[in-house]
N, C-alpha and C positions, 0 to 999 in steps of 0.2 A: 269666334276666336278659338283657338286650339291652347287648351288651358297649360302651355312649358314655355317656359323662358328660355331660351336657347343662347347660352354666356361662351363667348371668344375670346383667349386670354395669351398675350403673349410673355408677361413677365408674371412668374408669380407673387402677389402681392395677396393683403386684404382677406377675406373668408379661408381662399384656397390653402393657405398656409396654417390655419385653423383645423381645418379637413384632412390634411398632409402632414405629419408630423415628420421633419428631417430632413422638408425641401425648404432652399434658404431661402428668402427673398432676393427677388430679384434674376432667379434662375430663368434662363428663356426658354420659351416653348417653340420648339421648328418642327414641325407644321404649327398654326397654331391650337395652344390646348381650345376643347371644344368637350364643355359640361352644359346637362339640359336638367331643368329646375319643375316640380311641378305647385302650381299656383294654389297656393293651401295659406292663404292668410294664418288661420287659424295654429295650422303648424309649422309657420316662417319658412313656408317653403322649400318643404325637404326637397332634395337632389335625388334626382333619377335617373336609372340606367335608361339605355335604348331597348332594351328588352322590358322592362315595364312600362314605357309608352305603348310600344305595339302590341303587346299581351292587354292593356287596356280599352284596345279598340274603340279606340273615340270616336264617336260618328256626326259629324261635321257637314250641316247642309246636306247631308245622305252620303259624302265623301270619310270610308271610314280610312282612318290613318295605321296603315299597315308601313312593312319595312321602306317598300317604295319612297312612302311618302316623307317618311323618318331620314332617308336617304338625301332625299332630294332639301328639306330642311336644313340638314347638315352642313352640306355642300353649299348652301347659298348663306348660311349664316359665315361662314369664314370667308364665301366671298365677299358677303358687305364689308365684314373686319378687314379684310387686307386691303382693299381700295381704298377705304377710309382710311387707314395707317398710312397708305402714299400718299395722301391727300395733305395730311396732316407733318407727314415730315417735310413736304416745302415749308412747313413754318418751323421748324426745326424742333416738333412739338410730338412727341411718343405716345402715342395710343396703344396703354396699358391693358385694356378690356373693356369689353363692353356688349351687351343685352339686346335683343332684340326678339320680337314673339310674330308670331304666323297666323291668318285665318285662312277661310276658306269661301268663296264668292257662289252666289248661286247655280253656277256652270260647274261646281265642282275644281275650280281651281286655286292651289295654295297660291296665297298673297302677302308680300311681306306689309305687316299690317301695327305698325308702330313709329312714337314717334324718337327720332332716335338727336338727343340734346345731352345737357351734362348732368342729368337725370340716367343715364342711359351706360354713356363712358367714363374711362378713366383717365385721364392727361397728363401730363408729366412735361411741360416743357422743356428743353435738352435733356430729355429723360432724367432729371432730377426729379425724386418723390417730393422733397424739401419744397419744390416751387411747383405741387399741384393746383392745379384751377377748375375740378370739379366738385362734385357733392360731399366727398370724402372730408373734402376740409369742413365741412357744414357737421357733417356725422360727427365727429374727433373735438367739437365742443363740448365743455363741461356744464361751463354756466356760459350764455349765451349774449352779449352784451352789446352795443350799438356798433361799440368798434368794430367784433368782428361780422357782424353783418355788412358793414361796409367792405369788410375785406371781401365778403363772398360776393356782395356787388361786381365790385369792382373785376373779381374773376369771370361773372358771366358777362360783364359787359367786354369785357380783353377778350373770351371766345367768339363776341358776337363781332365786333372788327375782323376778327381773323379769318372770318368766314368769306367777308370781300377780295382776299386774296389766298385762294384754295384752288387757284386753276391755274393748268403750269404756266410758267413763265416763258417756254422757247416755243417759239412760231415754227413749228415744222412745216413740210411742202410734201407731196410725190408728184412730180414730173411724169408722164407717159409720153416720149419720144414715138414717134411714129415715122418710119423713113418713107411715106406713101400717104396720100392721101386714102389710097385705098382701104390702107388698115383701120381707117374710123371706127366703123360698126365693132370692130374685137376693143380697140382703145376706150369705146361708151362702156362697154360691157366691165373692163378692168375700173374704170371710172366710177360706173355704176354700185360694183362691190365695193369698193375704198372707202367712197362715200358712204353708204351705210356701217362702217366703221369709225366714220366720224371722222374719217383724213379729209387733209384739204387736197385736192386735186386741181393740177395745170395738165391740161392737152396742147402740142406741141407739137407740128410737123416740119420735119428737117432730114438732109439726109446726108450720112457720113461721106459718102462718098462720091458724091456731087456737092455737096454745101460743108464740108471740112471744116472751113472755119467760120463759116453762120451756126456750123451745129455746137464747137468749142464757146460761139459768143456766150448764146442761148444758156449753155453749161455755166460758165462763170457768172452770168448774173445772178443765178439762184444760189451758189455758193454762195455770194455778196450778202444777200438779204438772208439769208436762214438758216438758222442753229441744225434743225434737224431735220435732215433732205435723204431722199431716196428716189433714184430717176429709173425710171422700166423704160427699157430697150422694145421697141416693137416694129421688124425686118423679119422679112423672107429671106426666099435666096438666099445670096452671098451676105449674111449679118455683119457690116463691120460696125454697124450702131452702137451695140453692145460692149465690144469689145475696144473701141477710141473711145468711147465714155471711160471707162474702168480703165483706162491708160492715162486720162488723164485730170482724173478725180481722186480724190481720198475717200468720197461718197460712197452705199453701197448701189453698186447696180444689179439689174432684175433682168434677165433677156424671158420676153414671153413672145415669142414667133408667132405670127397668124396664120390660121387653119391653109393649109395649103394640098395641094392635091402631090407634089411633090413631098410635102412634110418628112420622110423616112431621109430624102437625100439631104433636103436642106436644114434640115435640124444641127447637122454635124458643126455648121459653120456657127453656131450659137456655144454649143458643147464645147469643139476642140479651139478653144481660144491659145492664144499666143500667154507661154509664161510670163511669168509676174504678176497676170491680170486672175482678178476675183469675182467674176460677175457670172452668180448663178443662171440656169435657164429652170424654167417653169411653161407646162404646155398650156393651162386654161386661166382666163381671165381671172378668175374666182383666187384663184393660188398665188396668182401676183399680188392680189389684193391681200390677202392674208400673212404673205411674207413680208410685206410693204409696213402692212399694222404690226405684224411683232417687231420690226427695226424702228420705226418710231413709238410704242410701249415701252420701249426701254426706257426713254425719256417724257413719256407722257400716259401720264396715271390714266385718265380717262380714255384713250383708247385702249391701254394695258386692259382696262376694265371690260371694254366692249366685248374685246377677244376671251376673256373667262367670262363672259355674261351667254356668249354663241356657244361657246364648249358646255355651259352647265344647261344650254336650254337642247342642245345638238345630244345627251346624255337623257335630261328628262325624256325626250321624243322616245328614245333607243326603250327607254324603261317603261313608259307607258303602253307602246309597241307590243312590248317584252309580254306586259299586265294582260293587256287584251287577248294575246293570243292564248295565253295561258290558261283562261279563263272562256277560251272560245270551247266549245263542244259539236264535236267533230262526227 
């Protein structure tokens, strides 16, 4: 275990207004604040800079903890905190702050390595302090008495229900329109990335301009059944795929064209759409799929989550990279 405690705070509350003398309570942190603690029983665990972690070079399973490492710690402690917080406002319940610590595995790899309970955060349902439901109320006893350990019960058993419904509520879809059979193998590929984002994915062959109004049916039934929809266009040639979707949806649409040996001429017909319509184009599967995840993150935490989990692990690579080469001798 890498001996800091690594605290994400987005209202000022509690110690930090102790430490801060003239910031109110209650004041919000955007980004969130992000203070690192080192584990000193002894000395109630003085707070430390990131310059005195890495000047302590702690060497962890032969992994010594330099900026890199400091960095990438950082980085993923606000991202548990922010996921959690969306997670947490479907119950209309404010995560205040909250702790979590790091080790390191015999490969030399940092691990988030805790457990993270109401030990851990800080709660505030409708963000009211008044009706907390973590440890703090346990702390703020004087004398300790049956009643109010039933209260504190009774608080971790109300977190422990709320945990059965922490996963959003709207049923999203991404649709892949394909006007060809042909275009399968590009359509598996967009498929393919979605899915490892954790989208649910429909493949669909139809084509605008022989099947008009089988491809309009096809259109409206997914409006019917799903909150939160996003259909990718996939045409060659003359695209009108793309384009009668996004004329006659509210949905966003994706045009991602397949690889064509024409590609420079037939591109245009995806690009210069007829005014009114809003339907971006994207040239590789990968990008459909990634444009697909951020329009439904808006509305669902857990993909939200996926796409900062690819970005902070697509940044570790970059810095690790960075490490090696650095340290290569030439």
């Amino acid at each position: 275990m890498v001996p800091i405690e690594w605290v994400s705070r987005r209202l000022a509350t509690g110690s930090f207004l102790k430490r801060n003398e003239g910031v109110p309570e209650g004041f919000r942190f955007t980004p969130p604040k992000q203070e690192t603690f080192f584990k000193d029983d002894a000395n109630h665990d003085p707070q430390w800079s990131e310059e005195q972690i890495v000047c302590a070079k702690f060497n962890i399973n032969g992994l010594v903890i330099g900026q890199d490492e400091v960095d990438y710690m950082r980085k993923c402690t606000i991202l548990v905190f922010e996921i959690l917080e969306k997670a947490w406002a479907l119950r209309d319940c404010a995560l205040i702050d909250m702790k979590i610590e790091f080790g390191v595995d015999k490969e030399g790899n940092i691990l988030l390595a805790d457990v993270i309970d109401s030990d851990s955060w800080r709660l505030w349902p409708s963000g009211d302090k008044r009706l907390m439901v973590d440890k703090q109320v346990y702390r703020n006893l004087t004398n300790v008495t049956a009643a109010d350990l039933d209260t504190v019960k009774r608080n971790f058993t109300w977190i422990k229900d709320q945990l059965d419904h922490l996963r959003p509520t709207i049923h999203h879809k991404v649709v892949v329109f394909m006007g060809s059979p042909a275009d399968q193998e590009h359509c598996l590929k967009i498929a393919k990335a979605a899915r490892e984002l954790g989208l649910d994915v429909d493949l669909r062959v139809t084509s605008a301009h022989k099947a008009t109004e089988e491809t309009l049916r096809i259109m409206q039934q997914y409006e019917d059944t799903h909150g939160a929809l996003v259909f990718i266009a996939v045409a060659g040639r003359s695209n009108g795929l793309g384009p009668v979707l996004s004329g006659n949806t509210s949905y966003p649409v994706i045009n991602c064209p397949p690889p064509a040996e024409r590609l420079p001429q037939d591109i245009w017909s995806s690009l210069s759409v007829p005014s009114g319509l809003g339907c971006a184009t994207v040239l590789y599967p990968d990008s459909a799929a990634l444009m697909a995840a951020q329009i439904i993150g808006l509305q669902d935490y857990l993909v939200w989550g996926r796409l900062r989990a690819k970005q902070l692990d697509m940044a570790a690579g970059l810095r690790q990279a960075d490490k090696k080469l650095r340290t290569l001798k030439v």
